[in-house]
FINU-5177 format. One record per residue: x, y negated, z negated of N, C-alpha, C in turn; residue in three letters. Coordinates in steps of 0.1 Angstrom, whole numbers, padded with zeros to 4 digits, always signed. Each point is the difference from the previous one (the first is absolute). Layout:
N
XYZXYZXYZALA/...
This chain:
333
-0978-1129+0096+0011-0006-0008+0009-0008+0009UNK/+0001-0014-0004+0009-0013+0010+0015+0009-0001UNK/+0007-0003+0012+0014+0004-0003+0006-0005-0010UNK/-0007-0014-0002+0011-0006-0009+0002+0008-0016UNK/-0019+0004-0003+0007+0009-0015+0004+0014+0002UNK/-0001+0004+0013+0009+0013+0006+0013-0002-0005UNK/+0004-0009+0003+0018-0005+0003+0005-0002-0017UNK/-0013-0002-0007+0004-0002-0014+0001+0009-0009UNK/-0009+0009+0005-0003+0016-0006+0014+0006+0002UNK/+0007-0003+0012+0010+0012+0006+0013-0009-0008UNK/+0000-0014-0003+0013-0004-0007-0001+0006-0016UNK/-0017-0003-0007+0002+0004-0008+0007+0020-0006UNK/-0006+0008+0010+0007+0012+0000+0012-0002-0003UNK/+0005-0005+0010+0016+0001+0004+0005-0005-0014UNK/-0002-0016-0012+0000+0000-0008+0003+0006-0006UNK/-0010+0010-0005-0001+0013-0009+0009+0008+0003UNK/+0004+0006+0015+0005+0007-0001+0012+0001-0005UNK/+0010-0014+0009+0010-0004-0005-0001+0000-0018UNK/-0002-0004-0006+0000+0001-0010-0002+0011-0013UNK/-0007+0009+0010+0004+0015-0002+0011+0008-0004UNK/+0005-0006+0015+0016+0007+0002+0008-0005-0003UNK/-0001-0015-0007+0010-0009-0012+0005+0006-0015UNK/-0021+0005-0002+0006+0004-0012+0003+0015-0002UNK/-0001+0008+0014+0005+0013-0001+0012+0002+0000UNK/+0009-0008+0006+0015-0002+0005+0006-0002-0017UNK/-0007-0011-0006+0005-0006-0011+0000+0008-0012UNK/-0009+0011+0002-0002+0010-0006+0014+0011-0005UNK/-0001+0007+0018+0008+0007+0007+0015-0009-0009UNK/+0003-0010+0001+0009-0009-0007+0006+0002-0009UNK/-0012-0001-0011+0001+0000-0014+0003+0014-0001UNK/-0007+0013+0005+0003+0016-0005+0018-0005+0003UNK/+0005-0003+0010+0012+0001+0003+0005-0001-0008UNK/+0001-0009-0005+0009-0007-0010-0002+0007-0013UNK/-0007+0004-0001-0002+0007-0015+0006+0015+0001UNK/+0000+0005+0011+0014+0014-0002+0007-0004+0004UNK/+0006+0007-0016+0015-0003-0003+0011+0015+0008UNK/+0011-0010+0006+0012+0010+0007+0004+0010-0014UNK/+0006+0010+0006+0001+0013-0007+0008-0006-0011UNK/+0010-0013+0008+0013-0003-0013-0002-0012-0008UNK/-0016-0001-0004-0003-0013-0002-0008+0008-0016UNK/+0006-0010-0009-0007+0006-0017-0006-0008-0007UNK/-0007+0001-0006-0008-0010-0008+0007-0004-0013UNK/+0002-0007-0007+0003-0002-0015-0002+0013-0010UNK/-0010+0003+0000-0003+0013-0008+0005+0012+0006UNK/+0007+0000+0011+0004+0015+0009+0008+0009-0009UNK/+0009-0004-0013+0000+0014-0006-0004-0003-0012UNK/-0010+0014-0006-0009-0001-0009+0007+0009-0009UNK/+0011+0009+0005+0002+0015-0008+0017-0005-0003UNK/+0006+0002-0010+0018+0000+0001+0006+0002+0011UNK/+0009-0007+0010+0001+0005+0013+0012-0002+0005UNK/+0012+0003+0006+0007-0001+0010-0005-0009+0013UNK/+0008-0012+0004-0005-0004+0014+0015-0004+0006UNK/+0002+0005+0011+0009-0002+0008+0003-0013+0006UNK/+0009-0010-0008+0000-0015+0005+0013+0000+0009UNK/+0004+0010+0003+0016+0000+0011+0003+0015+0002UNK/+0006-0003+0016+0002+0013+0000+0016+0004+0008UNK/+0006-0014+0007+0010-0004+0007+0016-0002-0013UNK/+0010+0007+0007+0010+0000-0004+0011-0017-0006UNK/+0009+0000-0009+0003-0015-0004-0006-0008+0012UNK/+0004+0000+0006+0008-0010+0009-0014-0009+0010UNK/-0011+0011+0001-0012-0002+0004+0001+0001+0017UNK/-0015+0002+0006+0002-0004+0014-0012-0006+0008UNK/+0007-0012+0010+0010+0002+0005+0013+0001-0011UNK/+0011+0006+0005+0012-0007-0008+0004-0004+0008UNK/+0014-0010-0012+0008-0011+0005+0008+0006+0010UNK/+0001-0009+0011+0008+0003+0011+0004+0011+0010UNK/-0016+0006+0000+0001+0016+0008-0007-0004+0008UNK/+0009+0004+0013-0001+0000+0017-0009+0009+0001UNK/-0003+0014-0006-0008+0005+0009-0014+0003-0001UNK/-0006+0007+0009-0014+0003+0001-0008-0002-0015UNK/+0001+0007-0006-0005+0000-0014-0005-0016-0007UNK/+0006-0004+0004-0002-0011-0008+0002-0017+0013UNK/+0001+0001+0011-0003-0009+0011-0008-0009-0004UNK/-0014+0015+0002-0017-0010+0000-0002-0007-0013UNK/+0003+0009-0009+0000-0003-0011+0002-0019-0006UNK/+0010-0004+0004+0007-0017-0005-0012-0004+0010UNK/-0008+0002+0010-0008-0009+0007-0012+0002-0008UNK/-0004+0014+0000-0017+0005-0009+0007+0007-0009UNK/+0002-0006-0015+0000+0006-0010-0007+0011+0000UNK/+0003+0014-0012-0018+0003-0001+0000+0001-0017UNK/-0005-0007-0002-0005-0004-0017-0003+0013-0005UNK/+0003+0011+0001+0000+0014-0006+0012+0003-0003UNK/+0011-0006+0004+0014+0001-0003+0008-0004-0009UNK/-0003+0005-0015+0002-0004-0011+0010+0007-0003UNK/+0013-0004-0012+0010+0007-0003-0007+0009-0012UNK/+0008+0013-0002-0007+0004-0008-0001+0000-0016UNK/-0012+0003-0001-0009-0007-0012-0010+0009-0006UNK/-0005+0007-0013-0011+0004-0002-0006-0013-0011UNK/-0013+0001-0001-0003-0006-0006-0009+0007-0012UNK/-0003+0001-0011-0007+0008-0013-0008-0008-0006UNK/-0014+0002-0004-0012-0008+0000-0010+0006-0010UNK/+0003-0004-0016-0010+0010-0008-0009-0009+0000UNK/-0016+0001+0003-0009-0008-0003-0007+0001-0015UNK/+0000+0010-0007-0003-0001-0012+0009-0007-0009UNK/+0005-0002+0003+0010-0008-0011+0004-0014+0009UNK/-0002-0005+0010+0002-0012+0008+0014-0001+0003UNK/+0005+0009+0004+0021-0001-0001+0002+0005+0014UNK/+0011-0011+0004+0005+0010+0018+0012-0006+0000UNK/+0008+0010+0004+0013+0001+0001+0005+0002+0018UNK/+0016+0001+0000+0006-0004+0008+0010+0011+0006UNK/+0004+0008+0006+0010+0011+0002+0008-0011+0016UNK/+0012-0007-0011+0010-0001+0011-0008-0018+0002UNK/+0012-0008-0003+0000-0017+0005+0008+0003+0014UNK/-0010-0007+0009+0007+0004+0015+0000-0016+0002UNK/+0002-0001+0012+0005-0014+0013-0015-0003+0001UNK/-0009+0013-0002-0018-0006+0004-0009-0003-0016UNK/+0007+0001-0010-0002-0001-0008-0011-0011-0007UNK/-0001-0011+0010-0013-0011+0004-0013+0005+0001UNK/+0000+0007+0013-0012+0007+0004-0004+0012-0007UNK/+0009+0008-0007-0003+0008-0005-0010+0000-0016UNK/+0012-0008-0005-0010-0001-0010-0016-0008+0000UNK/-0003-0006+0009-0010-0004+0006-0011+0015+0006UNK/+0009+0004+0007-0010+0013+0002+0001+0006-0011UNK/+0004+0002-0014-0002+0006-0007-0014-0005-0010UNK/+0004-0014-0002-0013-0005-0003-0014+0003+0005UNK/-0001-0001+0009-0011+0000+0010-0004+0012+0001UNK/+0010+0015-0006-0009+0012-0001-0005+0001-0011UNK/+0008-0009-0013-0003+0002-0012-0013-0004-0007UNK/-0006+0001-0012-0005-0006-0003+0002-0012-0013UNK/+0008-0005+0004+0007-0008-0007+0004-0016+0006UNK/+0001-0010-0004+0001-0014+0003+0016-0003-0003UNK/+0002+0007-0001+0018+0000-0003+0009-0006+0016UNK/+0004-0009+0001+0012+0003+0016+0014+0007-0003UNK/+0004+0004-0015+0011+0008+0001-0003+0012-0008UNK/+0005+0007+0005-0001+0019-0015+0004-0005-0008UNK/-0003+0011-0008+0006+0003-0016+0007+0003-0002UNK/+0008+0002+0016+0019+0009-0006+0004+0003+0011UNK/+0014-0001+0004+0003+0004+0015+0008+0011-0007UNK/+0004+0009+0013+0007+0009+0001+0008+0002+0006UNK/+0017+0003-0004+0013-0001+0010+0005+0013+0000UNK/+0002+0004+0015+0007+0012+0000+0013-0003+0000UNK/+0004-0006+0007+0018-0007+0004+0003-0015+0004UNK/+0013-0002+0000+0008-0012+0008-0004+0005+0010UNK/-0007+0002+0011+0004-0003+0015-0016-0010+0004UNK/+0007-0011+0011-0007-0008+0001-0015+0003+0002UNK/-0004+0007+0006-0016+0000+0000-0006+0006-0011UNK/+0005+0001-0012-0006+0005-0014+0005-0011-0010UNK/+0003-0009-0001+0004-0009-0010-0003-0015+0001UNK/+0004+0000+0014+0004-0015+0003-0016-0009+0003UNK/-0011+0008-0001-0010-0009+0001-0004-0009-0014UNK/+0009+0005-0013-0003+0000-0014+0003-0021+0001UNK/+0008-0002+0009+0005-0018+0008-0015-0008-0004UNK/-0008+0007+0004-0014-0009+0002-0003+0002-0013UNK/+0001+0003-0012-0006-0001-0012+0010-0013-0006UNK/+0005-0008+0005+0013-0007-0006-0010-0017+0005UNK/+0006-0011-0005-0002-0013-0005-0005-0006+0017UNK/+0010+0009+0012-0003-0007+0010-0015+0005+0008UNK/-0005+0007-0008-0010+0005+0009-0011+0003-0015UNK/-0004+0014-0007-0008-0005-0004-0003-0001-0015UNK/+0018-0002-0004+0002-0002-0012-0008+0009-0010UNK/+0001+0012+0001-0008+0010-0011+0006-0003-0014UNK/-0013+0005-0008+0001+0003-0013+0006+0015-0007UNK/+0010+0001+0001+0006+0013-0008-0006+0011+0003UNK/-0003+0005+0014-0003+0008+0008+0005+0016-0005UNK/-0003+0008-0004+0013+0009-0008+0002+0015+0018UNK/+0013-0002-0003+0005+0004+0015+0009+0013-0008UNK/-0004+0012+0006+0006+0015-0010+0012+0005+0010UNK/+0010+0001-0007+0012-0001+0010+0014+0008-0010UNK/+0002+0015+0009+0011+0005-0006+0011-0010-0010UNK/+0006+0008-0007+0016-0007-0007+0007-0008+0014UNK/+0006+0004+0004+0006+0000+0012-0004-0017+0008UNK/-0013+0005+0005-0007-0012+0011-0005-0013-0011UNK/+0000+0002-0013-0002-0011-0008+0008-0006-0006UNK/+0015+0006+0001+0012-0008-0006-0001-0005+0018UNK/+0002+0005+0013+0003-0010+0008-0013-0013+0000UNK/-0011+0005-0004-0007-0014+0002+0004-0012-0012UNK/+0004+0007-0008+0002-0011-0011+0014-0009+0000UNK/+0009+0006+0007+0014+0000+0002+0002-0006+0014UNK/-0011+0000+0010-0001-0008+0018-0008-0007-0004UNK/+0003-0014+0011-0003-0011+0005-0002+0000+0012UNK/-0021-0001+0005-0008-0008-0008-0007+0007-0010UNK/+0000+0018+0002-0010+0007-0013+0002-0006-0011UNK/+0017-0006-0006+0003+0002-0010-0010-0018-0008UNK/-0004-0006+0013-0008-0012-0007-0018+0003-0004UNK/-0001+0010+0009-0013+0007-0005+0000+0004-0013UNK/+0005+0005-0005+0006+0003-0012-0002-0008-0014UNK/+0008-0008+0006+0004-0018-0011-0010-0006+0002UNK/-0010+0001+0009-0007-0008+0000-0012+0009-0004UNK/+0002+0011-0005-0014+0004-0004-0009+0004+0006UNK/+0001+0002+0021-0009+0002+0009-0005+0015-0003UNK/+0010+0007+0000-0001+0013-0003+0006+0008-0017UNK/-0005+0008-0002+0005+0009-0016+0003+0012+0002UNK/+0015+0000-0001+0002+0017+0009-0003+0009-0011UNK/-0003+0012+0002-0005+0012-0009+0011+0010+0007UNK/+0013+0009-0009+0004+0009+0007-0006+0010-0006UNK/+0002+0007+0013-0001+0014-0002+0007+0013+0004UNK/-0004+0012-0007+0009+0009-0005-0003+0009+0011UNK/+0012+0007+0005+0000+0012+0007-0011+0018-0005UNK/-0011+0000+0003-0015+0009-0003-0003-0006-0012UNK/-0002-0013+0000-0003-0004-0016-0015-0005+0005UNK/-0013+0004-0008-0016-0004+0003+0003-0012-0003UNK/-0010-0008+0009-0002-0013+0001-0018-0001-0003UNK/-0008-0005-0014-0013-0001+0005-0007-0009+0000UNK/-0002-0003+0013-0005-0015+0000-0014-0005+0000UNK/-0008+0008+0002-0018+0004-0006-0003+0011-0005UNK/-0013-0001-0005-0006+0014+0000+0003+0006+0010UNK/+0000-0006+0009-0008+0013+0014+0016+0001+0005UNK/+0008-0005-0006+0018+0001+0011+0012-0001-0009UNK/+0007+0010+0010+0016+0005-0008+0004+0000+0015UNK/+0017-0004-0007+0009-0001+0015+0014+0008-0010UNK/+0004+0006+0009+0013+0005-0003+0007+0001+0013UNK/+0017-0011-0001+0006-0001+0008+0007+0013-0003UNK/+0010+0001+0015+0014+0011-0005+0004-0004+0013UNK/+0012+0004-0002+0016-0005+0005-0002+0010+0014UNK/+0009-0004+0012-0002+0005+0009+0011-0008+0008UNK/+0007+0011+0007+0010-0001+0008-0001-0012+0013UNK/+0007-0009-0001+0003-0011+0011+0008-0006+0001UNK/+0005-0011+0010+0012-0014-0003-0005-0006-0011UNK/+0003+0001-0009+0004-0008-0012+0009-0010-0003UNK/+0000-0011+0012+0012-0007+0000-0003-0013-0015UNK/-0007-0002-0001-0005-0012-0013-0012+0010-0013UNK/-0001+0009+0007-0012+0009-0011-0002+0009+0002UNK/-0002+0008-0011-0010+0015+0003-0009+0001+0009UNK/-0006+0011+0004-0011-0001+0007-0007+0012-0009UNK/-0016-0006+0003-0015+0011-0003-0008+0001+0007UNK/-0007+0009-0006-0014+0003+0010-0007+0000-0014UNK/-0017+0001-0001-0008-0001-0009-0011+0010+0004UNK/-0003+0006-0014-0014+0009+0000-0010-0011-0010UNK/-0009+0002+0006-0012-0009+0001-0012+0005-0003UNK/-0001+0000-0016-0009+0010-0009-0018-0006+0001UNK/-0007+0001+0010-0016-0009-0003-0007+0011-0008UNK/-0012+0002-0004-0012+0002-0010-0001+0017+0007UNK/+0001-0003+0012+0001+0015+0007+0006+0009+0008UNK/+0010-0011+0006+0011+0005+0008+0013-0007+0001UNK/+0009+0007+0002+0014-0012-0003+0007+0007+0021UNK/+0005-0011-0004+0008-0004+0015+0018+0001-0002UNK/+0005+0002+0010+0016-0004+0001+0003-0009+0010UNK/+0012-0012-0006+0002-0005+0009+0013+0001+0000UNK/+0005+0000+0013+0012+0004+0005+0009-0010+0013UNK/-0001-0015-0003+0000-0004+0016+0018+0002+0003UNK/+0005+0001-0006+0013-0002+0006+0010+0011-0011UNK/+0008+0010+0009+0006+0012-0005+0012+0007+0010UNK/+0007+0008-0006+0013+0003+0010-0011+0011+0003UNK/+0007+0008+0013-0004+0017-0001-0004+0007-0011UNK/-0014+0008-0002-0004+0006-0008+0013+0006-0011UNK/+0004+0012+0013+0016+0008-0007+0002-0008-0009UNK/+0008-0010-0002+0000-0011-0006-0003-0001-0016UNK/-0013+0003+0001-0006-0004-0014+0004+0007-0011UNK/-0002+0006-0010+0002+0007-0010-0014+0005-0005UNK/-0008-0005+0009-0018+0003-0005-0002+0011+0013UNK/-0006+0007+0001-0011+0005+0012-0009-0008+0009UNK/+0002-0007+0007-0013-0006+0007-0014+0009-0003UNK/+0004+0014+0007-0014+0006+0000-0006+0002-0011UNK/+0012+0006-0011-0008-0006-0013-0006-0009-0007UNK/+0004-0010+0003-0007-0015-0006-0011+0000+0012UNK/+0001-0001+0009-0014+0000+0011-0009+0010-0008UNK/+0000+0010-0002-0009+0009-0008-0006-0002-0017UNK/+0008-0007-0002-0003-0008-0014-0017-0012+0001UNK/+0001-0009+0011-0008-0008+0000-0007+0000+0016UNK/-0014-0008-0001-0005+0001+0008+0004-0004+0015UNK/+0001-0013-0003+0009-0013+0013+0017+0004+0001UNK/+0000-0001+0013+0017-0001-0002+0002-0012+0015UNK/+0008-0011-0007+0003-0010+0011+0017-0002+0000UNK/+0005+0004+0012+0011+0005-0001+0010-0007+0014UNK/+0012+0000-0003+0007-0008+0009+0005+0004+0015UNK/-0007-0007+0008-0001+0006+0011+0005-0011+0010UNK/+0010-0008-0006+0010-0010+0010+0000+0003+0017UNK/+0006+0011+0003-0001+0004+0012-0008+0014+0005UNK/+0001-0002+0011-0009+0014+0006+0009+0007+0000UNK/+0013-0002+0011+0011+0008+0001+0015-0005+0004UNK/+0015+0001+0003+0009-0007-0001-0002+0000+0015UNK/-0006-0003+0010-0002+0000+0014-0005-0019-0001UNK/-0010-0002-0006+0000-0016-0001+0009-0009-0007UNK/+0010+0005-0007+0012-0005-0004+0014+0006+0009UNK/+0000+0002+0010+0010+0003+0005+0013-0006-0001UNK/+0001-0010-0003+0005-0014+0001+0009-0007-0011UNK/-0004+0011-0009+0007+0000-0016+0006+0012-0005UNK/+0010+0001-0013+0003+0009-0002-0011+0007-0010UNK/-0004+0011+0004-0011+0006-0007+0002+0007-0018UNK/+0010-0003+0002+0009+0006-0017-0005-0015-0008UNK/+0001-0010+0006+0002-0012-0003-0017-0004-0008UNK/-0006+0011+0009-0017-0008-0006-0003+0022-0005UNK/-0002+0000-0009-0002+0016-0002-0014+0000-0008UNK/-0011-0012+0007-0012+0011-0007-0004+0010+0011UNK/-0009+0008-0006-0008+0012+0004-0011-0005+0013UNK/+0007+0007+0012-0008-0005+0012-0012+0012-0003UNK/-0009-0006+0009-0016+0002-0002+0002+0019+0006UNK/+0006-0002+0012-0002+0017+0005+0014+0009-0012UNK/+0006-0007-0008+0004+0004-0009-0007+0007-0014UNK/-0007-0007-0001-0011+0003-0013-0012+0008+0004UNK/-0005+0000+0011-0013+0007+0007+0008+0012+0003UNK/+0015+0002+0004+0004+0016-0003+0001+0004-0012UNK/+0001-0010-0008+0004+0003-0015-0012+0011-0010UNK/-0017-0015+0009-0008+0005-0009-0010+0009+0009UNK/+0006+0004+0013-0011+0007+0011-0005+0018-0009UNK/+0007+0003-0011-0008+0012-0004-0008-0002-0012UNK/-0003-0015-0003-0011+0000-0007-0012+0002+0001UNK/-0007+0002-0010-0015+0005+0003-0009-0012+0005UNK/-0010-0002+0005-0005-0015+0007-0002-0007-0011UNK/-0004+0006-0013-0003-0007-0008+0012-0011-0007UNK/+0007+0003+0005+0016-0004-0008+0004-0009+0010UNK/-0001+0001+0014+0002-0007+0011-0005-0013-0001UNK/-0015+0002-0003-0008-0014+0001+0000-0010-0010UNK/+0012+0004-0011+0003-0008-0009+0009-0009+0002UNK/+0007+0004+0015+0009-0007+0001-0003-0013+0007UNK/+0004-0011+0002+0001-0011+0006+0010-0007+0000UNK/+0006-0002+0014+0014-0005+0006+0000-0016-0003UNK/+0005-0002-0005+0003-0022-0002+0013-0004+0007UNK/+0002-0014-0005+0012-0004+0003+0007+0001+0009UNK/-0004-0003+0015+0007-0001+0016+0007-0010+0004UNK/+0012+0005+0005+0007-0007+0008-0011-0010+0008UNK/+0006-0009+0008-0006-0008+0007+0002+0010+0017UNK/+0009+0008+0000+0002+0010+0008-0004+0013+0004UNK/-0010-0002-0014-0007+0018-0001-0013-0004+0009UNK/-0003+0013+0009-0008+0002+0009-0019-0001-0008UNK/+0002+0003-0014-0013+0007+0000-0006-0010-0008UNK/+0007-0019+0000-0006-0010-0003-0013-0001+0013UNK/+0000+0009+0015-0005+0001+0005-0007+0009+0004UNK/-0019-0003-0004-0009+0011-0005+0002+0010+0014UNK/+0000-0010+0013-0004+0012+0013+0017+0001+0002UNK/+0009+0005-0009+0014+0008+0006-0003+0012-0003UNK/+0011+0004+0006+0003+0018+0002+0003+0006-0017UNK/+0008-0010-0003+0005+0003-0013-0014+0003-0013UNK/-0006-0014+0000-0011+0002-0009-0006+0004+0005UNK/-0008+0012+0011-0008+0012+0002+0007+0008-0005UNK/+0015+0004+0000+0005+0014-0001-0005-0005-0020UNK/+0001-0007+0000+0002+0001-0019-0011+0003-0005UNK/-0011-0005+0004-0015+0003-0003-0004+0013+0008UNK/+0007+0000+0009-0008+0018+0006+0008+0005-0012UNK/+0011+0003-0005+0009+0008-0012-0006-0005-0015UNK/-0015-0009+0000-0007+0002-0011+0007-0013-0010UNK/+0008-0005+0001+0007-0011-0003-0008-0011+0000UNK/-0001-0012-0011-0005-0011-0001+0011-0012+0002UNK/+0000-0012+0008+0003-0009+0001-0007-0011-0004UNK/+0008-0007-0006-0005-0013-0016-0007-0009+0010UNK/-0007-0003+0002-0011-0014+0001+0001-0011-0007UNK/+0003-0014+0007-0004-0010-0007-0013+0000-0005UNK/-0005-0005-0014-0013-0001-0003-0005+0016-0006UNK/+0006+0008+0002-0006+0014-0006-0002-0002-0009UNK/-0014+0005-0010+0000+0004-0012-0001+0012-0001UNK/+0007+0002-0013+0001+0013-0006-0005-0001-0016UNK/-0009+0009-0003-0006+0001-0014+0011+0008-0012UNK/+0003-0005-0007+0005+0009-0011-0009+0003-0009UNK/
């Protein structure tokens, strides 16, 4: 054999081999790309009536505006797109209907992630839901208006109280006149049924009420109903039982603004009176597990520790059997 078809034999190998390892790489490639991250959902991701957690951050969001410290630094450089104000979102697929708990500041993205679990072609729900006047529950209702995406009579379910201020304020009150939104009030434990598969019954619940009442909502699906609770004075407070409404239903999502008055030092603590987190975990520490794991803490400060998974704070709450709300969670009713 001449070297010369030696020399030809050994390029054509090399050929092959290279081209081997082109299409194994390319291969290797393609598997990549096709698994999907844990927080990544397909269009059809909920198949069953469902709860999904589209916020989980207090009004004001975080970063917030104009806070020096640690908490929120890195934050204004690396957002992190999981830091949504809070929001549930409700998704019956038998009937093609998804609703809204709470118009926030992220109220863009949200309803966009609500689509995108649903199975529905819709970019807005079938109905928002208002607990109160305070800015991270109302004020994202702006984007349904002429300058953004000019809705169609959107129907937005809103105590006596928070529906005379929207009809009576300016800019809500052009939402209104213009037809973007159709307010629906509603009645203190009055059933609301808005599919087959779903009932909501607000009720009144202690807070600053400076422009409105405030509520929380039970949240009736086909098999299990939920409570939501994002914003409340001190349990004491209520005229209901916590423990007994937590025992009433399966989910409980409950307002958990701060961990403790040690990250608010700085304020008068009379001044802000929800129920700190090591407050309610003594409250509900003699429940049976099964009562425990119903619970799930929402609605944080931009100062609460246990927006971070590796703190001290969110291990003590999950070693104590305690759930903390997830962006993106679903929950089946």
């Amino acid at each position: 054999m001449t070297l010369k078809i030696l020399k030809t034999i050994l390029e054509l190998k090399n050929i092959v081999l290279l081209s081997f390892l082109i299409v194994l790489l390319l291969g290797c490639e393609e598997k990549k790309e096709l698994q999907p991250s844990k927080k990544t959902f397909s269009h059809n991701s909920v198949i069953k009536t469902s709860l999904v957690i589209l916020g989980t951050v207090q009004d004001a969001g975080s970063p917030h505006i104009a806070c020096k410290k640690k908490c929120c630094i890195s934050l204004f450089e690396n957002p992190d797109p999981n830091r949504k104000v809070v929001s549930l979102g409700l998704i019956d697929p038998q009937n093609g209907k998804t609703f809204l708990f709470e118009a926030t500041p992220d109220i863009s993205e949200q309803t966009k992630k609500l689509k995108q679990f649903s199975n529905t072609n819709n970019e807005l729900p079938d109905g928002i839901f208002v607990t109160h006047a305070h800015i991270g529950h109302y004020t994202g209702l702006m984007y349904l208006g002429k300058e953004a995406t000019n809705a169609n009579a959107i129907p937005v379910y809103a105590m006596p109280g928070m529906k005379k201020f929207l009809e009576e304020n300016g800019p809500w009150s052009q939402l209104v006149t213009n037809n973007n939104i159709s307010l629906s009030e509603m009645k203190d434990l009055q059933e609301i049924e808005l599919t087959s598969n779903l009932k909501i019954i607000p009720f009144t619940v202690p807070h600053r009420d400076e422009f409105s009442e405030t509520v929380g909502f039970s949240i009736e699906g086909p098999n299990k109903t939920a409570l939501f609770i994002p914003d409340i004075d001190k349990w004491e407070k209520w005229d209901t039982s916590i423990i007994e409404a937590i025992s009433k239903v399966d989910y409980a999502f409950l307002d958990a603004t701060f961990y403790n008055g040690v990250e608010i030092n700085n304020r008068d603590i009379s001044q802000i009176p929800h129920p700190f987190i090591i407050e309610s975990m003594e409250l509900f520490k003699d429940l049976p597990l099964s009562e425990k794991q119903k619970i799930h803490f929402i609605h944080f400060n931009h100062t609460n520790p246990v927006l971070n998974v590796n703190s001290d704070a969110y291990k003590t709450v999950t070693e104590n059997k305690f759930n903390i709300a997830q962006f993106n969670d679903i929950i089946e009713l």
